[in-house]
N, C-alpha and C positions, 0 to 999 in steps of 0.2 A: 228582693223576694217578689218575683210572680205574683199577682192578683188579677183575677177574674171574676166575673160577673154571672152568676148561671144562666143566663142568657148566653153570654158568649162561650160557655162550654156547651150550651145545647146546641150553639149553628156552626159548634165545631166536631159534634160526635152526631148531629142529625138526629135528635132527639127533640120533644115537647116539653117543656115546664111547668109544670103544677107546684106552682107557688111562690113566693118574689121573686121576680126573675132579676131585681136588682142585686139580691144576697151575693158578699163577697166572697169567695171561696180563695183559699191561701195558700193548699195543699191537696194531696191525697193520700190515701192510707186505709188500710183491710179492715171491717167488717168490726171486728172484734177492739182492732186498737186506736182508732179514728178519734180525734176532739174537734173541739171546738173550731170551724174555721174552715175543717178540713171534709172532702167529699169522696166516699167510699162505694162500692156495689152491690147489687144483689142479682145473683143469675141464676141460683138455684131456688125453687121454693123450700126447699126441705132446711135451708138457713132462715127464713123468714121470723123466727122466732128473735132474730139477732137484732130487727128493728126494735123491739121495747128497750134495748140496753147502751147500744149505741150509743156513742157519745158525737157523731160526726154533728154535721149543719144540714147535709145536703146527701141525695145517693142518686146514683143511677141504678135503675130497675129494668129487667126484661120484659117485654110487652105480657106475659102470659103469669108474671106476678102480680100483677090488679093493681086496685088501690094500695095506696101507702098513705093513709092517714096520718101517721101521727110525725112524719119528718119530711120538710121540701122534697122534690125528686124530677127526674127528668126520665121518663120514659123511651127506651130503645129498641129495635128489634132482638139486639145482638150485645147485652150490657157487661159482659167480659171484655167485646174488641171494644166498646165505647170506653172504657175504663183506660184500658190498655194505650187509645186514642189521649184520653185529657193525662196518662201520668207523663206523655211525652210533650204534650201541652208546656207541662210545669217543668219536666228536664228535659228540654232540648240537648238531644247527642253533640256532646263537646268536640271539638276538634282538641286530638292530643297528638297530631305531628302534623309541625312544621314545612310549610310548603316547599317546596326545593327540594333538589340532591344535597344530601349530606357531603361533605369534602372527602369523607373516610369508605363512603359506599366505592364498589368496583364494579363498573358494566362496559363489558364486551363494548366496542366500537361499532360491533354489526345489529346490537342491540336496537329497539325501536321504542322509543316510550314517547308516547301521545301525550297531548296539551291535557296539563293539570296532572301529574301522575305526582306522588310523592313518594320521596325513597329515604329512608332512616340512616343512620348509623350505622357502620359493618355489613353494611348489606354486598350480598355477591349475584351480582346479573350476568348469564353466559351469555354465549354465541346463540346471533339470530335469533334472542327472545324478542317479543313483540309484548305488550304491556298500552290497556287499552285507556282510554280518557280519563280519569278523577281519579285513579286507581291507586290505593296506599299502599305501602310497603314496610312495614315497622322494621324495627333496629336485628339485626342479625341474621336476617332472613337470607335461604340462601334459592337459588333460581338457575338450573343447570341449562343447558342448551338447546335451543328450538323448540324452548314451551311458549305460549300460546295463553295468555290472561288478557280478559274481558275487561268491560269497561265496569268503575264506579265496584271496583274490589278491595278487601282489607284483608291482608295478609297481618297479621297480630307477630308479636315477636316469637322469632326461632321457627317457622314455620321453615320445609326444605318442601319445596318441590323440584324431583328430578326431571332427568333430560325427556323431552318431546312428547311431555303432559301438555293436554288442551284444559280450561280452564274457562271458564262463562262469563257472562255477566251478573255482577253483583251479589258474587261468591262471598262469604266470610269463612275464613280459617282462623281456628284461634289458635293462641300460642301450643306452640311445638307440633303441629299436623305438620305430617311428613304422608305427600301425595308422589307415588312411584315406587314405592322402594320394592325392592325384588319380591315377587310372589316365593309361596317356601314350594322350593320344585329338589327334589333329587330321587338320584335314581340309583338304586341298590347294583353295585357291578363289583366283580371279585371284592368281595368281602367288606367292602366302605361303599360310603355316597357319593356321589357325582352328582353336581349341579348341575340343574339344567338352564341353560341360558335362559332370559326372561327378558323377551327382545319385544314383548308388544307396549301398551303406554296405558294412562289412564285419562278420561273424559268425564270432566265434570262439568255438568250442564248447568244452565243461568239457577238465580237464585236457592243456591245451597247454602248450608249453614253446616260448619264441621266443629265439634265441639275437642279442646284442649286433648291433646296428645293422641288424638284418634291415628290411625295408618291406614291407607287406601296402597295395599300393592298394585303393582302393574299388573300388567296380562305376561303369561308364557307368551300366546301369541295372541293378537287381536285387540283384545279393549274390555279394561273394566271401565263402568260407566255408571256413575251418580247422576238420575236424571232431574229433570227441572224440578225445584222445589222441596226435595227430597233436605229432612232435618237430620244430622245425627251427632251423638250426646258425645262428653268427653269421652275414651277411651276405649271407643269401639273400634273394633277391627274388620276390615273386609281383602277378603282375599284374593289370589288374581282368578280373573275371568267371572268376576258375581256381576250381575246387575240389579241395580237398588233403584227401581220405579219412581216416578213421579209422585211428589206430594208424601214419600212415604219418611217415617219418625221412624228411630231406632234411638233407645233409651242406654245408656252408661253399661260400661264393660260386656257390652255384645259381641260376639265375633264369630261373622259369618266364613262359611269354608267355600273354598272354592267351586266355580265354576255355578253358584247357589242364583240361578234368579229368580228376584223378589219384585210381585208386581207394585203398581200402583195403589196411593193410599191405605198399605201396610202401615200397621203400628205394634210395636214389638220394643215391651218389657228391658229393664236392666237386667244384665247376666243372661240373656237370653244366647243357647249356642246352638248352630246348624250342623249338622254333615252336610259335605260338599253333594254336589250335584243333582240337585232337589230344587221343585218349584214350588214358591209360597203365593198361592191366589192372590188379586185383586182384593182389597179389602179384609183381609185376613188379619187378625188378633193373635199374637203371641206376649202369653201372660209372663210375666220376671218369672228368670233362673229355671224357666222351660226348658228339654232339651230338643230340637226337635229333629227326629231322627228320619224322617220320609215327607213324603210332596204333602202341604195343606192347602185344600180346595176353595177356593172363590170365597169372601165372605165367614169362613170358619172361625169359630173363637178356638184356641187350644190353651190348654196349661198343663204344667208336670215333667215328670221328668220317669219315662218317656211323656209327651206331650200328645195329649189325647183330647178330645174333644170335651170344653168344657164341663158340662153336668155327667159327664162319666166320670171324670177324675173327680168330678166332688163327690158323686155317691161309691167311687171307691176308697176318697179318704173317711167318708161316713163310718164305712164298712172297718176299715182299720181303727177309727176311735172305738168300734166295738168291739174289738178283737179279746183284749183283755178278760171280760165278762165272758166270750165264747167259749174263751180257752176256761175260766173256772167250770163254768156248766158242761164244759165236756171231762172234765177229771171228776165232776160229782157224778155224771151218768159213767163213767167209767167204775167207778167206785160203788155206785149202786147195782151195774152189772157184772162188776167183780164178789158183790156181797151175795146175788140172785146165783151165780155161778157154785160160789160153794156151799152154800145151799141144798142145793140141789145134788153135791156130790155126797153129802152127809144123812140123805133119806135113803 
């Protein structure tokens, strides 16, 4: 078991010490469930209340939470990434596949795999793949022809990427992302559909993160394209021809339509759905199970279904929790100017 010293988790997450800095610290663990031993965080003040109950030893705090009188602590700018810093302190990422080609993997002869690359079990490498430095390969993964993987990548079991996908540096796919597969194209001709080929690829740029069973289609023609940094959850889908910006999060069962670009540092809710060919601003908020049906501008929050800009749709759900009450006081005024009416017909 790991033991450290809060001194040495302070000049490892770049924080100050307010108090033994000898204290051994043995673990970590949240706010609420922490004992003895063990060193948790604090980055909201509106949690603050949590230090009287605490059971940890030790916490890291963000600079703009003060004093912590009453438990040791180590002062940060940023005490979520510091947290985030010492739990990988205490778990260091395991290696769970073995260095080498597996005996059972099949790669192309034209294929190209660089110093350090590992390749699993059942694994299928086509023609003229290229496969860059340290780069993993988990057990059944499949890899069609003249794709194009960066260096220091983890392909997680079952992932398929087809033919003449480019692929970045220090990319994660997690199990079962399938990057290429046909955009949905057809086209109405006597009476049935006709497919339309889907001859362009798809580009995903250095550090992405694709979460479990997500689909990246290819382009009809050209290029969809996940750019640097861009996160997205399990089971999201994006279409052919979107482009998903830089730095930008997209949360579980999303699924953008086609031809939809989405700029930079977007963050956009689970169940979140687009119509195709629509622009989502720079920095633009899309709240869960949004629909969003046309362009949202730079910086915009939306939620709703249609998705409207935030404090309109709340003062239109305001409006519908009142609905009920409207509707009785318009049957009483109905009924008061039904009583006035005849009335009047009986003088």
């Amino acid at each position: 078991m790991a033991v450290f010293t809060l001194q040495q988790i302070a000049e490892r997450i770049g924080g100050q010490v307010f108090g033994p800095t000898d204290m051994k610290i043995t673990g970590t663990a949240e706010i609420e469930k922490a004992s003895d031993g063990e060193i948790t965080f604090l980055a909201n003040p509106r949690y603050k209340h949590h230090l009287k109950t605490t059971r940890a030893s030790a916490i890291i705090v963000d600079d703009k939470i003060g004093e912590v009188p009453e438990i040791p602590y180590i002062k940060v700018a940023d005490a979520y990434f510091a947290f985030l810093q010492t739990v990988v302190l205490f778990h260091p990422p395991r290696e769970l596949l073995a260095p080498g080609i597996h005996p059972t993997a099949v790669i192309h002869e034209t294929a190209v795999l660089e110093e350090g690359v590992r390749v699993g079990a059942h694994v299928f490498i086509g023609k003229n793949v290229r496969i860059g430095r340290n780069t993993r390969i988990f057990p059944n993964c499949v890899i069609l022809d003249n794709v194009s993987i960066g260096e220091e990548c983890i392909l997680y079991p079952s992932v398929s990427v087809r033919e003449d996908c480019q692929i970045g540096h220090r990319v994660i796919l997690h199990n079962g992302v399938v990057v290429g597969s046909d955009g949905f194209g057809f086209a109405p001709h006597e009476g049935r559909y006709v497919k339309i080929p889907q001859v362009g690829r798809v580009i995903i740029e250095d550090d992405v993160e694709i979460g479990a069973n997500a689909t990246i289609d290819r382009a009809t023609l050209g290029e969809t394209v996940i750019k640097t940094g861009a996160k997205l959850d399990n089971l999201v889908h994006i279409a052919h021809n979107v482009v998903v910006g830089e730095h930008t999060v997209i949360a579980a069962q999303t699924g953008i339509s086609g031809s939809t670009r989405i700029g930079k540092r977007v963050m956009m809710g689970g169940q979140v759905g687009t119509v195709g060919h629509i622009t989502i601003g720079d920095g633009a908020q899309i709240g869960a199970q949004s629909g969003v049906s046309k362009s949202v501008p730079p910086g915009e929050v939306v939620f709703g279904y249609p998705a409207r800009p935030i404090m309109k749709t709340k003062r239109i759900e305001a409006a519908l929790n009142q609905l009920p009450d409207l509707l009785k006081r318009v049957r009483q005024l109905e009924q008061i100017i039904e009583t006035l009416q005849n009335s009047r017909k009986d003088q």
